[in-house]
C-alpha positions as CSV (number, residue, x, y, z in Angstrom):
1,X,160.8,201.9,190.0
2,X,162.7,199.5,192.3
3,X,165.0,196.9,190.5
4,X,167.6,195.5,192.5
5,X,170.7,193.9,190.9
6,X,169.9,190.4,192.9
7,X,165.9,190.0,191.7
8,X,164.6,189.5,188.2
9,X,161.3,191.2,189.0
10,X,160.7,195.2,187.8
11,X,158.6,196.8,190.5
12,X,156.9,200.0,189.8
13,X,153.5,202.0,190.4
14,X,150.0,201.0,189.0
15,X,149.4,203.0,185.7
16,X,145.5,202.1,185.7
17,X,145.5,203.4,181.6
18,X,148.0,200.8,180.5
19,X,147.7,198.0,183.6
20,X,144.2,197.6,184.1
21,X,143.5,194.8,181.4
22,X,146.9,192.7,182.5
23,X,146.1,193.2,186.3
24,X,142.3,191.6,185.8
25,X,144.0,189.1,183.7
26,X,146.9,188.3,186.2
27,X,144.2,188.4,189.4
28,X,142.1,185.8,187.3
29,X,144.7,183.2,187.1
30,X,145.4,183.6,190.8
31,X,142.3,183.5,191.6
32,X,141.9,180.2,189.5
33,X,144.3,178.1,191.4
34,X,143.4,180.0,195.0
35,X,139.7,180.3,194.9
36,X,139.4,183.2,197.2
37,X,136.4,184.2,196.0
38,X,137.7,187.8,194.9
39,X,136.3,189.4,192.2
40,X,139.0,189.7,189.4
41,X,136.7,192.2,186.7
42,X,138.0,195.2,184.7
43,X,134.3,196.4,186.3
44,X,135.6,196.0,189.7
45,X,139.2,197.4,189.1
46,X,137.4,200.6,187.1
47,X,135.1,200.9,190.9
48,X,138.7,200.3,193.0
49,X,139.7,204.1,191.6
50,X,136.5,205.8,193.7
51,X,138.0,204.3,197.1
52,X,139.3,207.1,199.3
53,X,142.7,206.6,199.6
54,X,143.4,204.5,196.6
55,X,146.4,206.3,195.0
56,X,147.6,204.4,191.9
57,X,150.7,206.8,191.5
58,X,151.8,206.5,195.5
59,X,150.1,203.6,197.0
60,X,149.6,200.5,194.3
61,X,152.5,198.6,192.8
62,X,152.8,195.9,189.9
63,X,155.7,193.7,189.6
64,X,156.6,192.2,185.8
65,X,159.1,190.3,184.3
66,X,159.8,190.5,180.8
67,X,156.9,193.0,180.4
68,X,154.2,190.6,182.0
69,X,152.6,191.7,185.2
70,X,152.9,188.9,187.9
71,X,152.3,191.3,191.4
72,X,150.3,193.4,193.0
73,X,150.1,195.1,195.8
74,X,148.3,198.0,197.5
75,X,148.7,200.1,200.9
76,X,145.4,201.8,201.7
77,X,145.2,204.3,204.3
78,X,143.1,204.2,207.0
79,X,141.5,206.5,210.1
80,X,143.2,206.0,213.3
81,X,146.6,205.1,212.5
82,X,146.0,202.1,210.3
83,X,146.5,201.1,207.1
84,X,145.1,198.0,205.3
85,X,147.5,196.7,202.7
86,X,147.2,193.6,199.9
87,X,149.9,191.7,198.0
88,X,149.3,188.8,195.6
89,X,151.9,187.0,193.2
90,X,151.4,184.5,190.3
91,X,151.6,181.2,191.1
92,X,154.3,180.9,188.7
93,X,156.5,183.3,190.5
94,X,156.3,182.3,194.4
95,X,158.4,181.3,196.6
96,X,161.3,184.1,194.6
97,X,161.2,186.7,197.5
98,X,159.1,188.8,195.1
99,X,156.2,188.8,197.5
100,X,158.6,190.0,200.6
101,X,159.5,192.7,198.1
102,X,156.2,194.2,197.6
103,X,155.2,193.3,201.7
104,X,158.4,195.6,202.0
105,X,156.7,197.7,199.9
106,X,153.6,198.6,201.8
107,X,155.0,198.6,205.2
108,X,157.4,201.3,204.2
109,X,154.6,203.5,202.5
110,X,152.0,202.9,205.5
111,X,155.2,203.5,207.8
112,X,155.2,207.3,205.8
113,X,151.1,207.7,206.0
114,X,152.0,207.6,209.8
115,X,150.3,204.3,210.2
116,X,150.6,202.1,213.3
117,X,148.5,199.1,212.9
118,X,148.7,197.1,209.7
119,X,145.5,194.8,208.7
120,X,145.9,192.3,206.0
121,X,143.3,189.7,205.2
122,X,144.4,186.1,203.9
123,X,141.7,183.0,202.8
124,X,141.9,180.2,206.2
125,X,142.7,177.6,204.0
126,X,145.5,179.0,202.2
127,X,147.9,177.9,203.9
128,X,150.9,179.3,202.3
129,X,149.6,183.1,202.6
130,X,148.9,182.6,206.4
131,X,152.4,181.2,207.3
132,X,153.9,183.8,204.9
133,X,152.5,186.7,206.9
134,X,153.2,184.1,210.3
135,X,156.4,184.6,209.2
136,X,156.3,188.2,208.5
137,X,155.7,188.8,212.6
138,X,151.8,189.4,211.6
139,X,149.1,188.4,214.3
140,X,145.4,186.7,213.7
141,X,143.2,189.2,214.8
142,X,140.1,188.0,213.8
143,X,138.3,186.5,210.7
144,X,135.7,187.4,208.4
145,X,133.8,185.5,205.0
146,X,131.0,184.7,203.3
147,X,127.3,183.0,203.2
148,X,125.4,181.9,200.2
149,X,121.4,181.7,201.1
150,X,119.7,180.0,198.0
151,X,116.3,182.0,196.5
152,X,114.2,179.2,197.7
153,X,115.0,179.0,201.2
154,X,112.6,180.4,203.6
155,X,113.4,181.7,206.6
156,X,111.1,183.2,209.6
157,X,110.1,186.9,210.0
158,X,112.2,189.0,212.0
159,X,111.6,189.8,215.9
160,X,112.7,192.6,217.9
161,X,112.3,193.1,221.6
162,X,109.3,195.2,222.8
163,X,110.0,199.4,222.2
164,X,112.6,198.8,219.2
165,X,112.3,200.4,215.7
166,X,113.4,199.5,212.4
167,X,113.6,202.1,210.3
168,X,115.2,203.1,206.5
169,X,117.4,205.2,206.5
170,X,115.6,207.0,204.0
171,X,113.2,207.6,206.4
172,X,115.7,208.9,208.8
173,X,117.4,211.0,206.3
174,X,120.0,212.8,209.1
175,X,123.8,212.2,208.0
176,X,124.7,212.0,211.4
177,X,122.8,209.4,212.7
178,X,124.0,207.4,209.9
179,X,127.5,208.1,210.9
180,X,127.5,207.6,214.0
181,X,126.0,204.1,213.9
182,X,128.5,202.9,211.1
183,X,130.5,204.1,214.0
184,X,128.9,202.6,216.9
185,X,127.8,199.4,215.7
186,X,131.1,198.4,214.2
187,X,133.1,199.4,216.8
188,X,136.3,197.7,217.7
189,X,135.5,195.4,214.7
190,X,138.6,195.1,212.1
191,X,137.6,195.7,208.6
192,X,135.6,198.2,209.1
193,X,136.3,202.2,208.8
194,X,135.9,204.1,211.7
195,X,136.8,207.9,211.0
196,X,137.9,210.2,213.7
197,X,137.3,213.5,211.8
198,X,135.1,214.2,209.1
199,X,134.8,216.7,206.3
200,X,132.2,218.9,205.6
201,X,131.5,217.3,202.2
202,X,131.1,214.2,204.5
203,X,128.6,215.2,207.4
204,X,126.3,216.8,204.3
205,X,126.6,213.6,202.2
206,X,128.1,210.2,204.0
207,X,130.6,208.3,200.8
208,X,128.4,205.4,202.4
209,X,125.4,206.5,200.1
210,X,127.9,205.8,197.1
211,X,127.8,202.2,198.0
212,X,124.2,201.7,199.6
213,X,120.8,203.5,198.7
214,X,119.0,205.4,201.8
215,X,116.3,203.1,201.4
216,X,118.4,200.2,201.3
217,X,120.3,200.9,204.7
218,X,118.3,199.7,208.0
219,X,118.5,201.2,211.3
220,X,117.6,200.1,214.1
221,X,116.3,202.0,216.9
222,X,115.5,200.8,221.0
223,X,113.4,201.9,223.2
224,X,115.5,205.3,224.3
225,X,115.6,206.5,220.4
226,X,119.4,205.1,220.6
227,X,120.5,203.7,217.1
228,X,121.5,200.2,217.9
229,X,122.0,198.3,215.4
230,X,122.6,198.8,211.3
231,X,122.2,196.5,208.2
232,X,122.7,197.1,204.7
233,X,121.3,195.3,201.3
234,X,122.0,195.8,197.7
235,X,120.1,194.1,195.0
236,X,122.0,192.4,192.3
237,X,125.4,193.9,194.6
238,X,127.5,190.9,194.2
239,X,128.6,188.9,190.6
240,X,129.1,185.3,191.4
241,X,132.2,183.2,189.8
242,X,129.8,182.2,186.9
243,X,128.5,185.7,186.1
244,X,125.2,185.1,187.3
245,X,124.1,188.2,189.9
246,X,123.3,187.8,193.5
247,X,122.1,190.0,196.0
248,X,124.6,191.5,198.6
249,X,123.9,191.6,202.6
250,X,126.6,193.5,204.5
251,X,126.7,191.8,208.0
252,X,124.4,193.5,210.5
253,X,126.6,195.6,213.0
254,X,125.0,196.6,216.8
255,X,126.3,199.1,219.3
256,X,128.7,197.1,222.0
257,X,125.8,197.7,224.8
258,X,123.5,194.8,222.6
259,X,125.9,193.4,220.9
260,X,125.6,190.1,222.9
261,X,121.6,189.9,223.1
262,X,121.7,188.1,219.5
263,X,120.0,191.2,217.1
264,X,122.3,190.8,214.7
265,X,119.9,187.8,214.1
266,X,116.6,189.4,213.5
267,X,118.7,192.1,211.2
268,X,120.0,189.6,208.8
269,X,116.6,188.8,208.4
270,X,114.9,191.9,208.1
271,X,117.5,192.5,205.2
272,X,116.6,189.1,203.7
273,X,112.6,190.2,203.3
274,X,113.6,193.6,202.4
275,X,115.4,191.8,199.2
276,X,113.1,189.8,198.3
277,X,110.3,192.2,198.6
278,X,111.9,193.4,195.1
279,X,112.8,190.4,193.9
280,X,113.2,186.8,195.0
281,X,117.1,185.7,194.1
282,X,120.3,183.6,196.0
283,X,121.8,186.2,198.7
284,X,125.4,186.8,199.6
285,X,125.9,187.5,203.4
286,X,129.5,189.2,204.1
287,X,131.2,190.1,207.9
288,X,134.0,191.5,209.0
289,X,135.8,191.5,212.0
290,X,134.5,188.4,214.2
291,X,136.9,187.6,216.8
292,X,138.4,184.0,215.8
293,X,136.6,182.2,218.9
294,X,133.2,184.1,218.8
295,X,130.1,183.3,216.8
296,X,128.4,185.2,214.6
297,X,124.8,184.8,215.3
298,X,123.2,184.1,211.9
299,X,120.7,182.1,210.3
300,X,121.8,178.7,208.8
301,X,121.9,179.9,205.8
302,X,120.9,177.3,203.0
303,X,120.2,174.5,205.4
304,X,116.5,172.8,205.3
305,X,116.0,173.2,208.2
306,X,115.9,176.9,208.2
307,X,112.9,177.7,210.6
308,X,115.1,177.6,213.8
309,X,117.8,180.4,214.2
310,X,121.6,178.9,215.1
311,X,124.1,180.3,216.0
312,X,127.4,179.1,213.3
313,X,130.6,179.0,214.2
314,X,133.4,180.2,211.8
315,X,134.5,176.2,212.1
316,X,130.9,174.9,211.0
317,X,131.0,172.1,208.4
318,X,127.2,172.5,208.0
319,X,127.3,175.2,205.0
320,X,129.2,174.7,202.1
321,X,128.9,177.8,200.5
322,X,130.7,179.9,203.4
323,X,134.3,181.2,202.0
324,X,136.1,183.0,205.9
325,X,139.4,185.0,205.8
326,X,141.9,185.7,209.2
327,X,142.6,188.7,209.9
328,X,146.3,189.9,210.3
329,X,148.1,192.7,212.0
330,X,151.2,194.0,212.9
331,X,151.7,196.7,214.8
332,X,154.5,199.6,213.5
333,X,156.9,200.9,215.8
């Protein structure tokens, strides 16, 4: 437990049995004044146990005063040297140090995990969390967010070049290949795991099956037989603010060799029919790791005028359902 004599705030490990129902509660009310879009459920906390590397008892703190939790923070370790850490404080209690205390927190324990490079994601309009961590000596590295297509939008068939594949993954059925293109197509990309070494248990049965169903997972194959680009889809994967269930689209990732041809295009929208060829609902899109100056080449998701594909800008003003993050990192010596 830390508790120094100067702070009011007692900071000790997450105890999921006691904590869980005060952390969803103290996560909602941030989330009401900050409208991050996170997901503050006892449903999502209960899935946050299953993530490798999420130690309650070593890695996961809660701050309280006068036996009310008002902080949170987690260090969770990474392949290659990096570490991805999270700290939020009530409203009520900013701007009291407690937040450098828990930052502290997590560097220290990612310092011990042997860590080099520290991610840390914050919303681009909050202002207050990006020049915290400004202050902090972080970096933008990148960005990442959100696109809301409504269920009525239609949107034009996807096109691939002449001697590509699409294929599920289902239809692949070869842990490897599925491995190696999470790999390959998200290479270099921040916010997503890359693993250097993998288990047995891993190479028999990839944890990305946990998350996604084979047949839900799309590969894409060119001419040579080279996986070259990925996209996964999850019905009903995402709970919106008012309950209501949406389906989930993780961003389309292509090998570095295509990654500027514009496929991740014709992916998003192979994932789209693939949805709706179960079921006709709104669509979340998510990505990680776009450089800040780069587009993402997506459809305009939402728009009318949805029958030419755009490329958007993470500074578009043409969809207002988009939610975007920066990406931070500091670098341990």
């Amino acid at each position: 437990m830390v508790n120094p004599m100067s702070s009011p705030f007692s900071i000790r490990h997450y105890a999921p049995e006691n904590d869980l129902h005060p952390l969803s509660h103290l996560l909602t009310e941030i989330e009401s004044l900050d409208q991050d879009g996170e997901d503050t459920s006892e449903e999502y906390l209960l899935a946050s146990l299953q993530w490798p590397n999420y130690r309650p008892d070593q890695d996961v703190w809660v701050a309280e005063i006068e036996g009310k939790l008002v902080g949170y923070a987690v260090a969770l370790e990474q392949p290659s040297q990096r570490c991805t850490i999270y700290v939020v404080v009530h409203p009520s209690q900013r701007r009291k140090g407690l937040g450098s205390q828990l930052l502290a927190l997590t560097l220290n324990r990612a310092h011990e995990l042997g860590a080099k490079n520290i991610l840390v994601y914050a919303n681009e309009h909050n202002s207050a969390s990006n020049l915290f961590l400004k202050h902090h000596k972080f970096k933008q590295v990148g960005s990442s967010g959100a696109m809301k297509l409504k269920d009525r939008v239609e949107n034009p068939h996807p096109q691939f070049p002449k001697g590509f594949i699409l294929k599920k993954y289902s239809d692949v059925n070869e842990p490897l290949i599925l491995l190696n293109a999470l790999d390959d197509c998200y290479q270099d990309m921040w916010g997503h795991q890359h693993q250097d070494k993998r288990t047995e248990e891993e190479l028999r049965s990839p944890n990305f099956l946990k998350y996604y169903m084979p047949e839900d997972i799309l590969l894409l194959f060119d001419s040579e037989g080279e996986v070259s680009g990925i996209c996964s889809v999850k019905s009903e994967g995402k709970r919106e603010a008012d309950g209501s269930l949406v389906d989930l689209l993780d961003a389309p990732g292509v090998i570095k060799k295509y990654r500027q041809e514009g496929y991740q295009q014709p992916l998003v929208l192979a994932g789209i029919d693939h949805l709706r060829n179960k079921k006709t609902r709104p669509s979340i899109l998510e990505f990680w790791g776009i450089p800040k100056k780069r587009s993402i080449y997506i459809v305009p998701w939402g728009l009318k005028r949805s029958t030419t594909i755009l490329p958007i800008t993470r500074n578009s003003r043409e969809n207002s359902h988009r939610r975007s993050w920066l990406h931070w990192k500091k670098t341990l010596p």
